[in-house]
C-alpha atoms as an extended CHARMM CRD file, in Angstrom:
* protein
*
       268  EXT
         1         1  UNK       CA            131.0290000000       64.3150000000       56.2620000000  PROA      1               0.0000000000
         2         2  UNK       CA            130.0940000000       65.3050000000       60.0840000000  PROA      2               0.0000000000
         3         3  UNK       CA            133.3230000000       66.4130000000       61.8260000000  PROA      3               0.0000000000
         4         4  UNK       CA            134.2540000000       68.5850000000       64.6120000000  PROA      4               0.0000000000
         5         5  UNK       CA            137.2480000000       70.0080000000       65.9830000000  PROA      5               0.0000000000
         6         6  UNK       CA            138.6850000000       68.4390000000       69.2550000000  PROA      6               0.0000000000
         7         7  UNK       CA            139.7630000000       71.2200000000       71.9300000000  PROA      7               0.0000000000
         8         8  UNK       CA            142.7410000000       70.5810000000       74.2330000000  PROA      8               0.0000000000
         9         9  UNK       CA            143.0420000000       72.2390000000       77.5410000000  PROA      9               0.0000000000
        10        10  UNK       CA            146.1330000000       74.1920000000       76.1640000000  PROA      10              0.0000000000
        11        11  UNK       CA            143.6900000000       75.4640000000       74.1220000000  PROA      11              0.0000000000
        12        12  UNK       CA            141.6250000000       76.3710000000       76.6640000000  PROA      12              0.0000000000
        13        13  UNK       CA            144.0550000000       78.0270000000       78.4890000000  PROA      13              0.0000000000
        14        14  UNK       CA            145.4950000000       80.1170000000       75.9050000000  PROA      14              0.0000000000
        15        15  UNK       CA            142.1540000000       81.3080000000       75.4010000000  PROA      15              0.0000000000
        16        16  UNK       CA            141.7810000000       82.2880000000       79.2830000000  PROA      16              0.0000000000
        17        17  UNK       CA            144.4710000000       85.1360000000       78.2130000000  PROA      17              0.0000000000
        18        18  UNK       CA            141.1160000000       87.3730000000       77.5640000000  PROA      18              0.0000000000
        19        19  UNK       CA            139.9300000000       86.8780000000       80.9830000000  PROA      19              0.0000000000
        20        20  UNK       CA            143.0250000000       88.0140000000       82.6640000000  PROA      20              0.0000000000
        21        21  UNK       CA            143.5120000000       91.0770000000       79.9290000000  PROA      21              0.0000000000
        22        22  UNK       CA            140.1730000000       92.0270000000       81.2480000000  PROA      22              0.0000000000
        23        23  UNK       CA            141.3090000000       91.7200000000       85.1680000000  PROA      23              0.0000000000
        24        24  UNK       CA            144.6640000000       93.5740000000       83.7590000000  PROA      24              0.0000000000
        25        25  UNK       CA            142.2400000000       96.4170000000       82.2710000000  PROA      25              0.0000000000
        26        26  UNK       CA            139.9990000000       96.1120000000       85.4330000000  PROA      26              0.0000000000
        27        27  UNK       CA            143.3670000000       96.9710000000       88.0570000000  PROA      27              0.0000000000
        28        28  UNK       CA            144.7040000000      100.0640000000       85.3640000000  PROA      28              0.0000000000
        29        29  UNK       CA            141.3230000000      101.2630000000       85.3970000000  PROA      29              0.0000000000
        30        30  UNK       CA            140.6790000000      101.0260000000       89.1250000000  PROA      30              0.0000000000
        31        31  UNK       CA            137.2260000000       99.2870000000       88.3130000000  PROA      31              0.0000000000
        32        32  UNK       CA            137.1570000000       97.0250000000       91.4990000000  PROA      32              0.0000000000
        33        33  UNK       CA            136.1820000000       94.0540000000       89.6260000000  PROA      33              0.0000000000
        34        34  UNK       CA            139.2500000000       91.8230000000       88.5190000000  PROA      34              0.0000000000
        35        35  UNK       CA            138.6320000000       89.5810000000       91.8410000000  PROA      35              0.0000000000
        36        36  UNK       CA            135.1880000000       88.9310000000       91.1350000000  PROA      36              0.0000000000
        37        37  UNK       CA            136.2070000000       88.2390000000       87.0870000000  PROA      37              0.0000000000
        38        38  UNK       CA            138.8140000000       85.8560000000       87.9390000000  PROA      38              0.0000000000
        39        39  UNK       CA            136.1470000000       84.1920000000       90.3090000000  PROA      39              0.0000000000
        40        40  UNK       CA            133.5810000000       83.8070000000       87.9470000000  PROA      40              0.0000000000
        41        41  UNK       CA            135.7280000000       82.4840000000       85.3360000000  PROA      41              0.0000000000
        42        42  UNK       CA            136.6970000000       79.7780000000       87.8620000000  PROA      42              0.0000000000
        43        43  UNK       CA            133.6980000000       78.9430000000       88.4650000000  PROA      43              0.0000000000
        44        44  UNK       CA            132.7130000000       78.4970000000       85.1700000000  PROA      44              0.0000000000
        45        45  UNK       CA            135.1530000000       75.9820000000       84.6490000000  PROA      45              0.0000000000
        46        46  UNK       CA            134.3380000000       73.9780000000       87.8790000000  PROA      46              0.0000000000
        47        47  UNK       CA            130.9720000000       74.3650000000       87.1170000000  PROA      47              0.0000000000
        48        48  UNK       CA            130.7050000000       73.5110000000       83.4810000000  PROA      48              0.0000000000
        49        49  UNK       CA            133.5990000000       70.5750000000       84.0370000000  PROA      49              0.0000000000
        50        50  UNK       CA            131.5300000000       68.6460000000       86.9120000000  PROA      50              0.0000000000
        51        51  UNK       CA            128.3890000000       69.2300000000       84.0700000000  PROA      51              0.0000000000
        52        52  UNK       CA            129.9500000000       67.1770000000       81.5000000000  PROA      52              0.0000000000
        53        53  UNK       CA            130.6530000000       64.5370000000       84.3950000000  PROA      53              0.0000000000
        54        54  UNK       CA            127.3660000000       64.6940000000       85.1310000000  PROA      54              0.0000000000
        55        55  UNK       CA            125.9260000000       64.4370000000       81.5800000000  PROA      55              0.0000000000
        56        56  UNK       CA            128.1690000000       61.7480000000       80.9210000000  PROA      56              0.0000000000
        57        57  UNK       CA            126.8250000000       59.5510000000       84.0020000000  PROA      57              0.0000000000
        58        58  UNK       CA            122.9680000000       60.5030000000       83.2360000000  PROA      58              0.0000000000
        59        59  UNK       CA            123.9730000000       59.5790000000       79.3860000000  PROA      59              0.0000000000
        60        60  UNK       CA            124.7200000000       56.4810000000       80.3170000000  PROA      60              0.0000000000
        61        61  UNK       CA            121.6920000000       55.1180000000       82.8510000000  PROA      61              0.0000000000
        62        62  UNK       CA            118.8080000000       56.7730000000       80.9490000000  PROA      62              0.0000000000
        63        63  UNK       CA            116.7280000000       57.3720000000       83.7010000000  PROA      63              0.0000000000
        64        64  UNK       CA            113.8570000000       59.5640000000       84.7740000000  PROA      64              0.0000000000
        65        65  UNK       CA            114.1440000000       60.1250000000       88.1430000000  PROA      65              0.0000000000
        66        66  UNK       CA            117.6020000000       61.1250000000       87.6600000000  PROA      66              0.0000000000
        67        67  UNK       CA            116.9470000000       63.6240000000       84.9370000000  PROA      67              0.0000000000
        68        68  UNK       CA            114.2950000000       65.1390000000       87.3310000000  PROA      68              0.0000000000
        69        69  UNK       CA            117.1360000000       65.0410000000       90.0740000000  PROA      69              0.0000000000
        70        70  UNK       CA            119.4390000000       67.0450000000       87.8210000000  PROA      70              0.0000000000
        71        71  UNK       CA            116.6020000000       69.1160000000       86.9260000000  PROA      71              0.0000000000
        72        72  UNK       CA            115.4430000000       69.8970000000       90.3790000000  PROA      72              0.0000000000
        73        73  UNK       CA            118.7640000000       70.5240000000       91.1560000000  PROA      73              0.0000000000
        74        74  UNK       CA            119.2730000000       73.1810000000       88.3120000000  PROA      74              0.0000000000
        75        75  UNK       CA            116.2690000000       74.9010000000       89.0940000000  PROA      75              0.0000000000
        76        76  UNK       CA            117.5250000000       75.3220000000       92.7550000000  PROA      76              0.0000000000
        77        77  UNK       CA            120.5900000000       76.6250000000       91.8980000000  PROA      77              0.0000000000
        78        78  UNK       CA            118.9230000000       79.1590000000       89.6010000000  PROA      78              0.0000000000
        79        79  UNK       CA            116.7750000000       80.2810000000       92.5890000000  PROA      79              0.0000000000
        80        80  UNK       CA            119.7200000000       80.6410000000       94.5050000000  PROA      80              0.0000000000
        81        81  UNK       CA            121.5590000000       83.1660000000       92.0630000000  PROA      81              0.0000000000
        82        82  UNK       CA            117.7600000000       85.2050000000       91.5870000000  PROA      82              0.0000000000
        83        83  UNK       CA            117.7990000000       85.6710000000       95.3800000000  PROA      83              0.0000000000
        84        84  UNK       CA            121.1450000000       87.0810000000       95.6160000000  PROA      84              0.0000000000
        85        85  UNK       CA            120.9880000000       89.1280000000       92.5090000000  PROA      85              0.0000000000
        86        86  UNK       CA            118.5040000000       91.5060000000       94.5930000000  PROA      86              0.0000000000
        87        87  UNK       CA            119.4910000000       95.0920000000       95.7160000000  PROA      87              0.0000000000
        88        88  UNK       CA            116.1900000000       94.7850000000       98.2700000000  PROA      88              0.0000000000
        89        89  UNK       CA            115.0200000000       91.0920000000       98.8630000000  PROA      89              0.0000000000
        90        90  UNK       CA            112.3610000000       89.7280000000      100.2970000000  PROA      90              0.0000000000
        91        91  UNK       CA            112.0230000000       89.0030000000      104.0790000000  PROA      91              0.0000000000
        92        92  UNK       CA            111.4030000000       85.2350000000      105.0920000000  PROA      92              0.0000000000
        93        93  UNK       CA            111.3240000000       82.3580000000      102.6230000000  PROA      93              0.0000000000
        94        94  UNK       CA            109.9940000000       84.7690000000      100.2140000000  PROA      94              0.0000000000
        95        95  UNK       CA            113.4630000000       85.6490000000       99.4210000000  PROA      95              0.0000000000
        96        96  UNK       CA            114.6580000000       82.6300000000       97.9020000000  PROA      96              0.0000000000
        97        97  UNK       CA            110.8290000000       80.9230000000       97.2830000000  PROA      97              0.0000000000
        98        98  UNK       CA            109.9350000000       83.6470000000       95.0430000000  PROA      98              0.0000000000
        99        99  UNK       CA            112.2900000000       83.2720000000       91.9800000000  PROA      99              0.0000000000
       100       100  UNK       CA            112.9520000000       79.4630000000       92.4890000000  PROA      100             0.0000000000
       101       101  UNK       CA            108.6200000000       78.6180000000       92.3450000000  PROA      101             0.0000000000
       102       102  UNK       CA            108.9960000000       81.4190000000       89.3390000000  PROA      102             0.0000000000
       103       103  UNK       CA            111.5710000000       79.1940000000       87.7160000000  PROA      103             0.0000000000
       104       104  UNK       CA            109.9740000000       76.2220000000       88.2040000000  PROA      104             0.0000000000
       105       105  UNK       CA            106.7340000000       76.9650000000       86.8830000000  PROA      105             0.0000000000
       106       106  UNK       CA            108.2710000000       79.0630000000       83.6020000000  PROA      106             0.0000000000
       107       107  UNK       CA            110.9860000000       76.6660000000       82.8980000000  PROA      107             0.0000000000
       108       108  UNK       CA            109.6690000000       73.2120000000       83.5600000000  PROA      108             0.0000000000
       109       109  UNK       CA            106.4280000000       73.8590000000       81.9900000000  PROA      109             0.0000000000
       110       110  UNK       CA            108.1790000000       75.1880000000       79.0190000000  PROA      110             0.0000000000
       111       111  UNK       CA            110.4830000000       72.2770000000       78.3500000000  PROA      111             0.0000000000
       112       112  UNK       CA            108.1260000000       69.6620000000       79.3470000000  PROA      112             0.0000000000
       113       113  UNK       CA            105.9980000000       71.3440000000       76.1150000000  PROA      113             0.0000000000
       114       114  UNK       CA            109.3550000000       71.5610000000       74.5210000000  PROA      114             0.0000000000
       115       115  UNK       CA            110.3760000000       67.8450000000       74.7610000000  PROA      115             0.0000000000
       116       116  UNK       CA            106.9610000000       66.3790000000       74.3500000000  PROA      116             0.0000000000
       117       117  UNK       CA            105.4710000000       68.1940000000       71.7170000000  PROA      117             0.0000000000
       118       118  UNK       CA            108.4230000000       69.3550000000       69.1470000000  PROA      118             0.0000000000
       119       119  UNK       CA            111.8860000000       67.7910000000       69.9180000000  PROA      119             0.0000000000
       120       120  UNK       CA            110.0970000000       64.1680000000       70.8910000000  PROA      120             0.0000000000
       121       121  UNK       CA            112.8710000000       62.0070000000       71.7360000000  PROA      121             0.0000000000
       122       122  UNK       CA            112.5370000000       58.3960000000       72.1110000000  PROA      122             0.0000000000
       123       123  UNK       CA            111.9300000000       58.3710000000       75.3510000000  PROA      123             0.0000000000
       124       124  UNK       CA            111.0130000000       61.9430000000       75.8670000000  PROA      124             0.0000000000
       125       125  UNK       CA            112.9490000000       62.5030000000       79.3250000000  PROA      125             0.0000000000
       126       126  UNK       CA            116.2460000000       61.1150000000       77.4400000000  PROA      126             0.0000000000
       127       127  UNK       CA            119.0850000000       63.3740000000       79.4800000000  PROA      127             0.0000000000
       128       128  UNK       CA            120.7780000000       64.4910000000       76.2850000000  PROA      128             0.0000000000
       129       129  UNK       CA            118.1280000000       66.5860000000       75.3740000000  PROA      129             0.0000000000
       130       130  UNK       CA            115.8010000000       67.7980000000       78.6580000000  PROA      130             0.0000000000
       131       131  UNK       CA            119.1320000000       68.7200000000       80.2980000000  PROA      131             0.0000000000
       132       132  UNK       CA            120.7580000000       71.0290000000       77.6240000000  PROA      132             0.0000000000
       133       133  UNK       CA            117.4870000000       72.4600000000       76.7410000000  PROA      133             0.0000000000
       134       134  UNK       CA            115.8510000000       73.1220000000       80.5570000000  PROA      134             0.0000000000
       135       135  UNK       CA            119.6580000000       74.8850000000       80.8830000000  PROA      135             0.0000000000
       136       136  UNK       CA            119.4400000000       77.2730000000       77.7960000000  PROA      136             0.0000000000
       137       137  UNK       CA            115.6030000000       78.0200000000       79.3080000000  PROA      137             0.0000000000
       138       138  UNK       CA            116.6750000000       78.2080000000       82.6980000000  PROA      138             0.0000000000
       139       139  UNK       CA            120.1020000000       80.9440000000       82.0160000000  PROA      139             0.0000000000
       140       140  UNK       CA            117.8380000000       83.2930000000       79.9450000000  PROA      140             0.0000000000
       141       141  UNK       CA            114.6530000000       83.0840000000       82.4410000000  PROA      141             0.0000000000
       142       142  UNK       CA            116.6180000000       83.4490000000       85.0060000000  PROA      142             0.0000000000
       143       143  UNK       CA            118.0030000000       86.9040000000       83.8790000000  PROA      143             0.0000000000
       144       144  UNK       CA            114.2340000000       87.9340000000       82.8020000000  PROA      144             0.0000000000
       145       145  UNK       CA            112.7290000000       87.1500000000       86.1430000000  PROA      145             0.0000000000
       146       146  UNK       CA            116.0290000000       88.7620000000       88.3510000000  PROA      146             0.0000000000
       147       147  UNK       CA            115.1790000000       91.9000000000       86.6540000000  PROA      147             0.0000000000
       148       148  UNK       CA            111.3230000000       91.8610000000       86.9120000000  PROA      148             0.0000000000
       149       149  UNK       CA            111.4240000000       91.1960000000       90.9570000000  PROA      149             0.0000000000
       150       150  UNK       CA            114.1220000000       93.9870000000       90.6880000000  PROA      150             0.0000000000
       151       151  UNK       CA            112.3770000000       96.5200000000       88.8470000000  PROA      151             0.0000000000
       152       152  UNK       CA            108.9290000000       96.0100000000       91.1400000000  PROA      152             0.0000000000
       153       153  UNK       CA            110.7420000000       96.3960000000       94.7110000000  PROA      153             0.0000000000
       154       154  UNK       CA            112.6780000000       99.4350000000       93.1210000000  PROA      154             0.0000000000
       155       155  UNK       CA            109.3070000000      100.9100000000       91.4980000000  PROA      155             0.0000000000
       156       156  UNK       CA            107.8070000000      100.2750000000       94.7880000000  PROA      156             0.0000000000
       157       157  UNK       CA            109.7050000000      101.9070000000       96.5140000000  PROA      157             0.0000000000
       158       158  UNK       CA            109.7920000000      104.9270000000       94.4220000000  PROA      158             0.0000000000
       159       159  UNK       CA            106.1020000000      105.0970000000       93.6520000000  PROA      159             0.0000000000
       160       160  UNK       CA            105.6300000000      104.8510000000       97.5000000000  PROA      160             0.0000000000
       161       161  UNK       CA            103.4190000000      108.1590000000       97.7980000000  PROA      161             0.0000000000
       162       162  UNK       CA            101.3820000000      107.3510000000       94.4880000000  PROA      162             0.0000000000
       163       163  UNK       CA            100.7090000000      103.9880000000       95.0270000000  PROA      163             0.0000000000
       164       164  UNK       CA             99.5280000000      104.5460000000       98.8260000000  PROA      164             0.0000000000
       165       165  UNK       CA             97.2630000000      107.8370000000       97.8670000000  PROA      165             0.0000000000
       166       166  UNK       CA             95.3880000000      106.1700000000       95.2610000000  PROA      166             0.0000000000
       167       167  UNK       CA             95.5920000000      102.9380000000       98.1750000000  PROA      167             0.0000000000
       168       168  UNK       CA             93.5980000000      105.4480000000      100.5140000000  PROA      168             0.0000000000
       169       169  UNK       CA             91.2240000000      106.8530000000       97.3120000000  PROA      169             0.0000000000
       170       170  UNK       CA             90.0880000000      103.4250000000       97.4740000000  PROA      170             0.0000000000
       171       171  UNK       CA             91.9650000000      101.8310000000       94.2990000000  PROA      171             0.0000000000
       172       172  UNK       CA             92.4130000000       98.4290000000       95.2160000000  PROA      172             0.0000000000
       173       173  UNK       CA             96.0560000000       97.0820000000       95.4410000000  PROA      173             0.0000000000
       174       174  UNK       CA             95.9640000000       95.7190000000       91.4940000000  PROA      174             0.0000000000
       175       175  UNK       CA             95.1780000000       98.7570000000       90.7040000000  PROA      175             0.0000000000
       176       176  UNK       CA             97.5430000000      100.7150000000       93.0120000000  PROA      176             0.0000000000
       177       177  UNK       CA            100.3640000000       98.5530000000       91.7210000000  PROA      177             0.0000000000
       178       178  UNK       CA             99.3110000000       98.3590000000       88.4370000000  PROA      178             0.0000000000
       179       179  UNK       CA            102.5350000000      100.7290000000       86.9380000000  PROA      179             0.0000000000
       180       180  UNK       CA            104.9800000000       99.2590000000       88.6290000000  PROA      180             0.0000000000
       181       181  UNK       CA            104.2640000000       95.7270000000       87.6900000000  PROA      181             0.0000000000
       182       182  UNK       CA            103.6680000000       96.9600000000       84.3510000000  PROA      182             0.0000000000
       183       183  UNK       CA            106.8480000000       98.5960000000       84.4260000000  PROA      183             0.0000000000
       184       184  UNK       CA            108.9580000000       95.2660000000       86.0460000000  PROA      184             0.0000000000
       185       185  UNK       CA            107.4730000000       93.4640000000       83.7890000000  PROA      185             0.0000000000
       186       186  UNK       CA            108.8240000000       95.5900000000       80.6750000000  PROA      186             0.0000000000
       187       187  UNK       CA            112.2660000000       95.0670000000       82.3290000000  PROA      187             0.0000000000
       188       188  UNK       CA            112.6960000000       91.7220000000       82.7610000000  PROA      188             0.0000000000
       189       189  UNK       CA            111.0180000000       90.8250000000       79.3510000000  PROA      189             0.0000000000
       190       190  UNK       CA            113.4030000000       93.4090000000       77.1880000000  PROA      190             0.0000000000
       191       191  UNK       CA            116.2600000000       91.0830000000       77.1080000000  PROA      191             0.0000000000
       192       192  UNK       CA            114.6190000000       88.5800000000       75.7510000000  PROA      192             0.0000000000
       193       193  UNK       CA            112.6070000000       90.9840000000       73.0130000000  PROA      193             0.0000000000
       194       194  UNK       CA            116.4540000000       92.4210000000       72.0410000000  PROA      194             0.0000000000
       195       195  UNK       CA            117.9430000000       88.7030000000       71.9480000000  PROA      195             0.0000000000
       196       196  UNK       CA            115.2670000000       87.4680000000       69.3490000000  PROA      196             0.0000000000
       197       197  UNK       CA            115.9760000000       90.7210000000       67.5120000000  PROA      197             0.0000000000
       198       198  UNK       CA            119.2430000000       90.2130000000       66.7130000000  PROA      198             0.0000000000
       199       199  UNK       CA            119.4790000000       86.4570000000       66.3380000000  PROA      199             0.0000000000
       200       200  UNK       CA            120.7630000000       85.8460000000       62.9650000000  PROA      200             0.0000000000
       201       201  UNK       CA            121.8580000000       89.5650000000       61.8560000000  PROA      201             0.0000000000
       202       202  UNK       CA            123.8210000000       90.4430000000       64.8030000000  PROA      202             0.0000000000
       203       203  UNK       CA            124.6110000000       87.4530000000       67.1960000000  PROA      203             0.0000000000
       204       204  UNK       CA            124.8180000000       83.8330000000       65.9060000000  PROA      204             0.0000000000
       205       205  UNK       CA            123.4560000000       82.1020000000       69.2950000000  PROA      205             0.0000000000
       206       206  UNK       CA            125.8620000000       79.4000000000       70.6220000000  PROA      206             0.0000000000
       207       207  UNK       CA            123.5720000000       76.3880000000       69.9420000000  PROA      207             0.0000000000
       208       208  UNK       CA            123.5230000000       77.3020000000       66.7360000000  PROA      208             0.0000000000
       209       209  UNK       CA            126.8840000000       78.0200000000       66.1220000000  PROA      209             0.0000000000
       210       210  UNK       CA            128.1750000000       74.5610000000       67.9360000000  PROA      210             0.0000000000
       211       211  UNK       CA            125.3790000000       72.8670000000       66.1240000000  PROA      211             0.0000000000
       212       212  UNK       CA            127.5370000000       74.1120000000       62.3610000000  PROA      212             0.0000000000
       213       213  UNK       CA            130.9070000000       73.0670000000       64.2190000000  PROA      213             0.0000000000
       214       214  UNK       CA            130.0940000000       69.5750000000       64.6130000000  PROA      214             0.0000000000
       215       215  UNK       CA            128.7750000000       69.4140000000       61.1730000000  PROA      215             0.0000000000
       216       216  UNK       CA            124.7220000000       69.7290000000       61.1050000000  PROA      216             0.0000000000
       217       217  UNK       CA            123.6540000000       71.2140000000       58.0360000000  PROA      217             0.0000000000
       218       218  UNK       CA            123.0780000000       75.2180000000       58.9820000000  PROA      218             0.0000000000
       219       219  UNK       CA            119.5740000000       74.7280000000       57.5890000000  PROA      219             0.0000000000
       220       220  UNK       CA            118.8680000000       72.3530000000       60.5970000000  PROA      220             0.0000000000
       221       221  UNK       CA            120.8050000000       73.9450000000       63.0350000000  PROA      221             0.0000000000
       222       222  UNK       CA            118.4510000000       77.2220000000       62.2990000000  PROA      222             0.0000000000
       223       223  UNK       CA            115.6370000000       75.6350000000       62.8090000000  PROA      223             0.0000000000
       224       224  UNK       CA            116.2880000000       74.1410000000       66.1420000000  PROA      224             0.0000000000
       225       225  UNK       CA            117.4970000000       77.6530000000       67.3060000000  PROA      225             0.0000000000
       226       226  UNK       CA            114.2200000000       78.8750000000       66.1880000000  PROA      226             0.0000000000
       227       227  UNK       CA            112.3160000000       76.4950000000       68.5510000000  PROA      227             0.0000000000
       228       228  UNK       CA            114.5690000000       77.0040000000       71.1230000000  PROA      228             0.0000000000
       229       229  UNK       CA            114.3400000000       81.4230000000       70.7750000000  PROA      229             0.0000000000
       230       230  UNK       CA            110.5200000000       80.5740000000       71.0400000000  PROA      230             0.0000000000
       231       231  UNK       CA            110.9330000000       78.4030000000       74.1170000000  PROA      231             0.0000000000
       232       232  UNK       CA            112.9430000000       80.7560000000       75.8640000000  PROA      232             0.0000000000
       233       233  UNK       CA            111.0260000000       83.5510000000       74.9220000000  PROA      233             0.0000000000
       234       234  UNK       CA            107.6820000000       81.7140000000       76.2190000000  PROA      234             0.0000000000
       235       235  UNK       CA            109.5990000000       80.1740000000       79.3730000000  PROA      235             0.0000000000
       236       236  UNK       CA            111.1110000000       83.9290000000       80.2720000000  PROA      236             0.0000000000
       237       237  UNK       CA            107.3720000000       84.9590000000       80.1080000000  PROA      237             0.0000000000
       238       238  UNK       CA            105.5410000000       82.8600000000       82.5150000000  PROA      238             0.0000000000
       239       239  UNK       CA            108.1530000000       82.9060000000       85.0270000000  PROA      239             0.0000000000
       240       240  UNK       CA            108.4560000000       86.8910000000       84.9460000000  PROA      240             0.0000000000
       241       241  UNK       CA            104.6230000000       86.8590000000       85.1400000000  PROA      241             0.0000000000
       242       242  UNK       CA            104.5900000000       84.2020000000       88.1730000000  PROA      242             0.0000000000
       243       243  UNK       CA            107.5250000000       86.2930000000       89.8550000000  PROA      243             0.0000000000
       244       244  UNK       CA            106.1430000000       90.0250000000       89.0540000000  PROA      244             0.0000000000
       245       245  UNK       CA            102.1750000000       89.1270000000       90.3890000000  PROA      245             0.0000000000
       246       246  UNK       CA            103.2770000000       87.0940000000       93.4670000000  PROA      246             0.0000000000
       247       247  UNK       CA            105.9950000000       90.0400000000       94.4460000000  PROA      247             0.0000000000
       248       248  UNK       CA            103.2930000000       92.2580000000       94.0220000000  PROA      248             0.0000000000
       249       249  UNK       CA            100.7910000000       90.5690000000       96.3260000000  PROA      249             0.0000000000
       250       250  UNK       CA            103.4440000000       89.9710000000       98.6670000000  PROA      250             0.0000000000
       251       251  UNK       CA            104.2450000000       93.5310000000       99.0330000000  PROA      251             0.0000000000
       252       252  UNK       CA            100.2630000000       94.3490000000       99.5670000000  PROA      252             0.0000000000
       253       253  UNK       CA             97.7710000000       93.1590000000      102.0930000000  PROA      253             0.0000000000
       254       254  UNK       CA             94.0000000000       91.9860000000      102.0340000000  PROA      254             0.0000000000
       255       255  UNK       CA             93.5580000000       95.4730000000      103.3010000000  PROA      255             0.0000000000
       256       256  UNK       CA             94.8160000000       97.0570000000      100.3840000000  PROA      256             0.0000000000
       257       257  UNK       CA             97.9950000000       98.4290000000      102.1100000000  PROA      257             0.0000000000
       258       258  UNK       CA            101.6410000000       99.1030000000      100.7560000000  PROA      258             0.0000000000
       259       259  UNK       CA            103.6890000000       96.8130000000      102.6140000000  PROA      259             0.0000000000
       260       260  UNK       CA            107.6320000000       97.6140000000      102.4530000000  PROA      260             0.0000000000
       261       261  UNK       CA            108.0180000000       96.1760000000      105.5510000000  PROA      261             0.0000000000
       262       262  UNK       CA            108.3800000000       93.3810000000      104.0630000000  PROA      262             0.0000000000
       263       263  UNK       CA            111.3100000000       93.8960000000      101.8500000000  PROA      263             0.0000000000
       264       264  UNK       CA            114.7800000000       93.7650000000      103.5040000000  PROA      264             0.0000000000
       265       265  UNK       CA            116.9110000000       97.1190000000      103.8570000000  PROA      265             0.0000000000
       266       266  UNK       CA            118.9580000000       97.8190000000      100.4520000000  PROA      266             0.0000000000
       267       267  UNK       CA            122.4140000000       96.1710000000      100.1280000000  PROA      267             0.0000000000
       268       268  UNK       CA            125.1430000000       98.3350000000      100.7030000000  PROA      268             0.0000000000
């Protein structure tokens, strides 16, 4: 028989008591980050509370154009947190375009294949699956991509004298840059290679786990967590790939010149 547990919020508050141990640890500690703890976890619940207002309005009308809305909207707000993830962004709309195109072409691809050709609801847009599924594609990608644009400004910049000598030996800027993407690339696709490691040894992944709670056979609930690791993995991918080349070019010229200039100075 399919059952699940129902929470209260006085259960959700007495499990907040970890959040503010770890502010309490973060003030005897002098680690500087309590505020931005509490903050977070506010957020979440703001965040996650308007979500399930949200889900239960799209639910209810079934229709496309308001799952894309939602989408869009996701996607967006993803961008938004690549951008200001960035020790040394991008000047112009480069700063926020780069990781929200990067997303958008990982992540919607991905769960456009996702929906169409293995989940295929009836009809395949139906909100209770794109939405859960273009989120769980969209927090991991995000993370992936963040760290590739990351990892190529910061190689850039170190590999400043290497990349411009072999720049003025005549290497052409693919070339040049060739370490340093390979490099950002490596970085922003390790998460993802260390998740799927430990799936099922180490971590039981949240789908899966609230999947078992409300009573799907664990059998069932490991094979959607399968397709989903494999989604991630490929959305993660394309969008660190889209991210990584266009950064690249960006921070190069038809000339074949090293252009920093077009990064913004380092946050302090």
């Amino acid at each position: 028989m399919n059952s699940y547990i129902t929470l209260t919020p006085w259960d959700l508050a007495l499990a907040s008591i970890f959040v503010l141990v770890n502010a309490g640890l973060s003030l005897a500690l002098e680690l500087h980050i309590h505020r931005q703890m509490l903050i977070a976890a506010l957020r979440m619940v703001v965040q996650l509370s308007l979500m399930g207002l949200v889900l239960t309005a799209l639910f209810s009308v079934m229709s496309p154009l308001w799952t894309m809305v939602a989408a869009l909207g996701m996607v967006l707000f993803a961008g938004r947190e690549i951008a200001a993830r960035q020790e040394r962004s991008f000047t112009g709309l480069w700063s926020y375009g780069l990781g929200t195109v990067s997303m958008m072409t990982g992540s919607l691809l991905v769960t456009i294949f996702g929906l169409t050709a293995a989940l295929r609801p009836d009809p395949w847009y139906d909100p209770k699956y794109a939405i859960p599924l273009l989120g769980m594609i969209l927090g991991n990608g995000m993370t992936g991509i963040a760290l590739g644009i990351q990892g190529l400004t910061a190689g850039a910049m170190q590999r400043r004298g290497a990349v411009e000598a072999q720049l003025m030996l005549g290497a052409t800027r693919r070339e040049a840059m060739g370490p340093v993407i390979r490099q950002a690339l490596r970085s922003a696709l390790m998460p993802i290679i260390n998740s799927m490691s430990v799936t099922g040894i180490v971590a039981l992944p949240g789908m899966m786990t609230g999947q078992i709670l409300g009573g799907v056979s664990p059998v069932e609930a490991v094979r959607y967590q399968i397709l989903i690791m494999f989604l991630i993995a490929g959305g993660t991918g394309i969008g660190a790939v889209t991210a990584v080349m266009a950064g690249a070019y960006r921070l190069t010229d038809q000339r074949h010149r090293l252009r920093l200039d077009r990064l913004r100075p380092a946050k302090s």
